[in-house]
N, C-alpha and C positions, 0 to 999 in steps of 0.2 A: 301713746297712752290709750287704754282700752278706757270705752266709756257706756256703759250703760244709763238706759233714759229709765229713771221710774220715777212717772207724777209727772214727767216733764224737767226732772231735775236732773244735770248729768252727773252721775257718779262716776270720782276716776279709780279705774283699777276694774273696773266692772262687778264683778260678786252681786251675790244675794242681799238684800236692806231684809231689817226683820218689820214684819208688818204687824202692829197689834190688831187681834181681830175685833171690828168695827161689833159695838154693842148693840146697835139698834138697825143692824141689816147692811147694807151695803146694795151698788149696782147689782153685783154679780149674785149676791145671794139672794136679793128678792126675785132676781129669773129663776133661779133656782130653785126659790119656794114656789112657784107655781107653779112648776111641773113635779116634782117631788112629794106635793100634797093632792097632786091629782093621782098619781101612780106613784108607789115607794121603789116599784122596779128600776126606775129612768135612777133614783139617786143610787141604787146598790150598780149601774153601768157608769154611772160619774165618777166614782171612788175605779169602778177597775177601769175603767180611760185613762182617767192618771196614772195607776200601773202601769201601763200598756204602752200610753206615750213616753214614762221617762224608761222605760226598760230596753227602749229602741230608738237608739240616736241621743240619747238621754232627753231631760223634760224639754222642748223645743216645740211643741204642737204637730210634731210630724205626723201623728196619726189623722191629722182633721184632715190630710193632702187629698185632696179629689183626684181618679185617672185622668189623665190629658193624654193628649198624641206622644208628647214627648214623652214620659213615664204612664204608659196604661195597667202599671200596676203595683199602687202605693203599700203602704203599709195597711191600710183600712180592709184592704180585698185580699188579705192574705188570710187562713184559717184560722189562725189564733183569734181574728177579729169579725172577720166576715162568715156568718152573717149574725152573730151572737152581739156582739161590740153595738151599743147604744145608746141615745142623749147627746147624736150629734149637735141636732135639733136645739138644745137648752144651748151649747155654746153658739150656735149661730144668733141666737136670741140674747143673749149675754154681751156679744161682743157687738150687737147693732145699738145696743144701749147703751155698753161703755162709748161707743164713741162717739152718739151723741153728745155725751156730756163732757169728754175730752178726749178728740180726733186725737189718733197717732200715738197714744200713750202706751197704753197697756196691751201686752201681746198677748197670743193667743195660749202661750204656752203657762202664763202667770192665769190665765182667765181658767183654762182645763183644772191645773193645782187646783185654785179657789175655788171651783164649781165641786172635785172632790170633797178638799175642806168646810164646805158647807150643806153636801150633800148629809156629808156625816155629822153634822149639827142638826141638822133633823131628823135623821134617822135611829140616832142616837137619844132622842126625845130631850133635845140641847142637853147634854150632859158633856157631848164631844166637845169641846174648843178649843179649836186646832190655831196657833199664831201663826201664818204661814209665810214665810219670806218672798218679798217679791224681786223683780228686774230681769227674769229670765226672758232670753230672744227668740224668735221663730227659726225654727232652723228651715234650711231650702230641701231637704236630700228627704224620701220615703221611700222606703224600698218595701217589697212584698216578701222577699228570702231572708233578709236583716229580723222581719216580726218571726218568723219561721224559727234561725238560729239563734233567738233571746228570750227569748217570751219561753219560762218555765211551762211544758205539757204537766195537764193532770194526772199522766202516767207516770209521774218522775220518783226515783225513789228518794230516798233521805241522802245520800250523797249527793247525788244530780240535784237536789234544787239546793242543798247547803253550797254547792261548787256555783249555779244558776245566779244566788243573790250575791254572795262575794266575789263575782265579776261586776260587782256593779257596786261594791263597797260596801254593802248590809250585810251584817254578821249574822249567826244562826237565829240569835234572840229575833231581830230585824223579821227573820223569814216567817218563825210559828208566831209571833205577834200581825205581822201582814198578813196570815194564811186567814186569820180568825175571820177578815172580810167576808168571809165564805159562810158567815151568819145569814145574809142577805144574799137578795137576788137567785137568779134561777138558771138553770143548766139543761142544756143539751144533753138526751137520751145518747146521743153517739159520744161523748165527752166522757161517759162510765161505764156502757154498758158491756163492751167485750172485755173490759178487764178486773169489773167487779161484778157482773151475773152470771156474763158466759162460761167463767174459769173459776172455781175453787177462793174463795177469798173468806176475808172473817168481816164482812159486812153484816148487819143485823138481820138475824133472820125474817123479823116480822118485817122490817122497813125495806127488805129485799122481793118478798112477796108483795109488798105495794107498788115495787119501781117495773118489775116486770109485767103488772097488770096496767102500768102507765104507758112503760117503753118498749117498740116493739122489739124482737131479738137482734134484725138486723139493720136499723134505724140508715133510712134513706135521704137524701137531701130535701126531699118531697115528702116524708113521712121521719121528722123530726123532732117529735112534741121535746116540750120542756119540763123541768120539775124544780118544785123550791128545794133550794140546797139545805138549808135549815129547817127541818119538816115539824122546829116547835115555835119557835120565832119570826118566820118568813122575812119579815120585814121591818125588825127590830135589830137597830145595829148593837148589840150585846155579846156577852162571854156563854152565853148557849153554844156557841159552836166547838165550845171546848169539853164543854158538858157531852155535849152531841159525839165528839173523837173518841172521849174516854168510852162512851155507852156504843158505838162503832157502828153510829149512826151516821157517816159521813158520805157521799159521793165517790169520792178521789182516791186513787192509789195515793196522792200526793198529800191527800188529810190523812189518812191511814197512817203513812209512815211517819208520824208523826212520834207514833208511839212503839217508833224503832230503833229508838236509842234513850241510853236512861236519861242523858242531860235534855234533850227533846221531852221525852215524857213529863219529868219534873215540869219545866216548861210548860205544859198542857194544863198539869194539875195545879200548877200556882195561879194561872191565868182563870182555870176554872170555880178555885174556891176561896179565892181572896178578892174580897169584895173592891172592887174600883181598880183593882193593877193593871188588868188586860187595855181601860179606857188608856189612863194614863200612859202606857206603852206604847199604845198605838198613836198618841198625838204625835211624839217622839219618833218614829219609827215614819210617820207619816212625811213629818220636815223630811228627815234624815233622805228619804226617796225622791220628794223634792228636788233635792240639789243633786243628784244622778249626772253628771257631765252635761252643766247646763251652758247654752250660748250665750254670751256678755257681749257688749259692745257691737264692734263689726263683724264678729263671729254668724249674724245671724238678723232678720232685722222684727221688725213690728206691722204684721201682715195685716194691710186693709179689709180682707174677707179672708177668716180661717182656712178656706178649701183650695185657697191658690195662694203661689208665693206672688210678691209685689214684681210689679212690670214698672221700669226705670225707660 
């Protein structure tokens, strides 16, 4: 019998418990509010950390693995992550708290979820409340070629990332309701620039003559400014970014194609002009990622410091 610990309670069969989310804050979400309210960036990196970890290895904390001799090269130091991926910082802060208060319980991979799911309650100006299921295990394995072969590029077109999230059980709805994240948070000059400045594209002309006077042409590891992805909202997790697609104000070949097929489109437009559906969608769509091939039981265990696995 598979057994998952959560709270300290053993569940047989292992699986996810649904967790109501806690009214008046919680461990993990008052760390969360204090870096979140000092900077909204660290919470739009909390939200895409939990993409990032359950996308690869599914949700398991594999991206928090630090290099060691043995693996010098986790999931963290691959490009999809390294050096844009941030708010390791909040889960190390998160997880020295929980276990003050109860050693050995909660892993790291349940702690990433819930630091997402509360990132977006404040960023969201608490409108988001996401119930997020807990019991998931730390998994041991981080690989730097695995983030490489899963992790959708924002070059991808509308096939490639529809084919991207239905390897991993999220339907298309799933993918342009997940994309909206792309309201918040900021981007890497070299993440759009050769294939929406350098080459012919239908980005907005005005908002293209800002990114070039931001980015330089040929964006170097050393010479890699950033830019807000949402250039009305910055830091309001809302349905602007759908506004922003239609108006073809986006970053991405990947938000672009969006509006490369009619049922995608529709999509955009329902999510744009009907008030409260994109929220609503995305709590849904949020779980639903959540549970991406998660470890139960002895699949995986409950790691005393996020950045290493336990030594037995």
């Amino acid at each position: 019998m598979r057994i998952a610990l959560v709270r300290g309670v053993p569940w047989p069969g292992g699986g996810l418990l649904q967790e109501v989310m806690p009214p008046r804050g919680g461990i993990v979400r008052d760390e969360v509010k204090k870096f979140v309210y000092k900077n909204a960036g660290i919470g739009a990196g909390l939200i895409r950390m939990f993409f990032h970890d359950c996308f690869v290895q599914g949700c398991d904390g594999s991206v928090l693995l630090d290099p060691t001799l043995a693996n010098p090269q986790p999931e963290k130091l691959s490009p999809p992550n390294f050096p844009s991926l941030r708010g390791f910082e909040v889960i190390d802060s998160a997880k020295d708290a929980v276990e003050k208060a109860c050693p050995g319980v909660v892993s790291c991979a349940d702690i990433v979820a819930f630091a997402g799911r509360d990132a977006a309650y404040f960023l969201s100006r608490l409108t988001v409340k996401i119930n997020m299921p807990v019991g998931r295990r730390d998994g041991r394995i981080s690989n730097f070629t695995e983030a490489l072969t899963n992790l959708p590029p924002p070059f991808f077109n509308i096939s490639q990332l529809i084919a991207s999230f239905a390897a991993k059980g999220l339907d298309t709805e799933d993918m342009v309701v997940l994309s909206g994240a792309h309201t918040i948070g900021v981007s890497h000059c070299s993440s759009f620039v050769s294939d929406r400045l350098v080459v012919p594209s239908n980005i907005n002309a005005a908002l293209a003559s800002v990114l070039r006077r931001q980015c330089p042409a040929n964006p170097t590891p050393a010479n890699d400014p950033t830019v807000n992805q949402d250039v009305v909202t910055p830091n309001a997790l809302d349905n602007q970014y759908y506004k922003n697609v239609l108006a073809h104000k986006v970053l991405f070949t990947s938000d672009a194609a969006l509006l490369t097929t009619p049922a995608t489109t529709q999509m955009v437009l329902d999510n744009a002009n009907i008030r409260g559906l994109w929220e609503e969608k995305f709590k849904k769509s949020m779980v639903k990622m959540g549970a991406i091939e998660v470890k139960t039981g002895y699949q995986g265990e409950i790691r005393r410091n996020c950045r290493v696995v336990n030594r037995y």
